[in-house]
Steps between C-alpha positions, in 0.01 A plus 500: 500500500853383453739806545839463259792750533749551267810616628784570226784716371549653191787681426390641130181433475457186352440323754193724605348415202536159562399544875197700355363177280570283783310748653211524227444131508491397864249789504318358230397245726152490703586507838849657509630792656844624328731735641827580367821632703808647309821494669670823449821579381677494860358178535218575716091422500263775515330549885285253604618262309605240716166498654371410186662230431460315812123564428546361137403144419696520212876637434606558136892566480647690166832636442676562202807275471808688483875305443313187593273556807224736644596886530657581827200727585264153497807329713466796717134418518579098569763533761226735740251231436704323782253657774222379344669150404574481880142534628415240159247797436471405163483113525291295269429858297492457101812618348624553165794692262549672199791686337638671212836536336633644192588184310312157433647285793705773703520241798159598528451205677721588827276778536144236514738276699626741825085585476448162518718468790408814673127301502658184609633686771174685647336158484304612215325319214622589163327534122659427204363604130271251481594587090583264271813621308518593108759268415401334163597615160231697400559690810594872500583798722176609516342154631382520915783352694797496224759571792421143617422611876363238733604623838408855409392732253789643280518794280822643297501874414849589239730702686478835278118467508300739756205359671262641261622224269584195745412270586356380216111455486497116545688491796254783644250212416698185617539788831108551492398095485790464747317754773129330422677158583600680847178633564323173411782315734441749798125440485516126500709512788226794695176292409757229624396268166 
């Protein structure tokens, strides 16, 4: 068994949704054991939570970018990883990102980048998409992977739309392939393929 947490912060709830397809697809996989951890509105992870993801053999990030980086509940989140980044308790763990904003590029890419870094930092091993984008002509909105994201997966959920209609249902499934990809990753890396 491969154990994968997902640690994330959603201020509105789109970003659950997206957690919870990340979620549905890393599960998906044969082998995998998903847990997911929201970070609350203060900032903080429920109890026990820290013990969980030193235990982890994978650590999925997701944050909803807000005026062009992660919410300051998930930098709340990053900055006390510094005990465990001192010990290099999560060292050569798999680690990937997702986030969500309200319009098409939002600097959504800041947010996959301090991820990215945050990983770099704990000496861990990071996941991209693994998605080819849909970036030809006869592509449209509701093609896997339209947001283009390599490094992450990416969602976009209008502003004056409640999560019960964002994000939209292709980048719940760009979101879903995303989280198999993880689970696939962490298992390759526990049967030490």
């Amino acid at each position: 068994m491969a154990s994968i947490v997902i640690v994330f912060h959603s201020g509105y709830g789109h970003t659950r949704k997206q957690a919870e397809a990340v979620h549905a697809g890393a599960a998906a996989a044969a082998g995998a054991q998903v847990e997911s951890l929201a970070i609350d509105a203060e900032g903080n992870l429920p109890d026990g939570s820290w013990n969980k993801l030193a235990a982890a053999d994978a650590i999925v990030f997701g944050a909803p970018t807000y005026m062009g980086g992660p919410s300051w509940q998930f930098k709340k989140f990053a900055d006390a990883s510094a005990k465990p980044w001192s010990g290099q308790a999560w060292k050569n763990k798999v680690a990937a990102g997702f986030t969500n904003s309200a319009t098409i590029n939002g600097d959504k890419f800041s947010t996959i980048s301090y991820m990215f870094t945050l990983a770099m930092q704990q000496a861990m091993i990071w996941v991209g998409t693994g998605l080819m984008p849909a970036n030809v002509k006869a592509s449209t909105r509701n093609d896997v992977n339209w947001l283009g994201g390599f490094g992450g997966t990416l969602a976009q959920s209008p502003a004056d739309v409640g999560a019960d209609e964002g994000p939209l249902p292709v980048d719940l499934e760009t979101a879903r392939l995303f989280g198999a990809r993880v689970a696939e990753t962490a298992l390759r890396f526990k049967r030490g393929a």
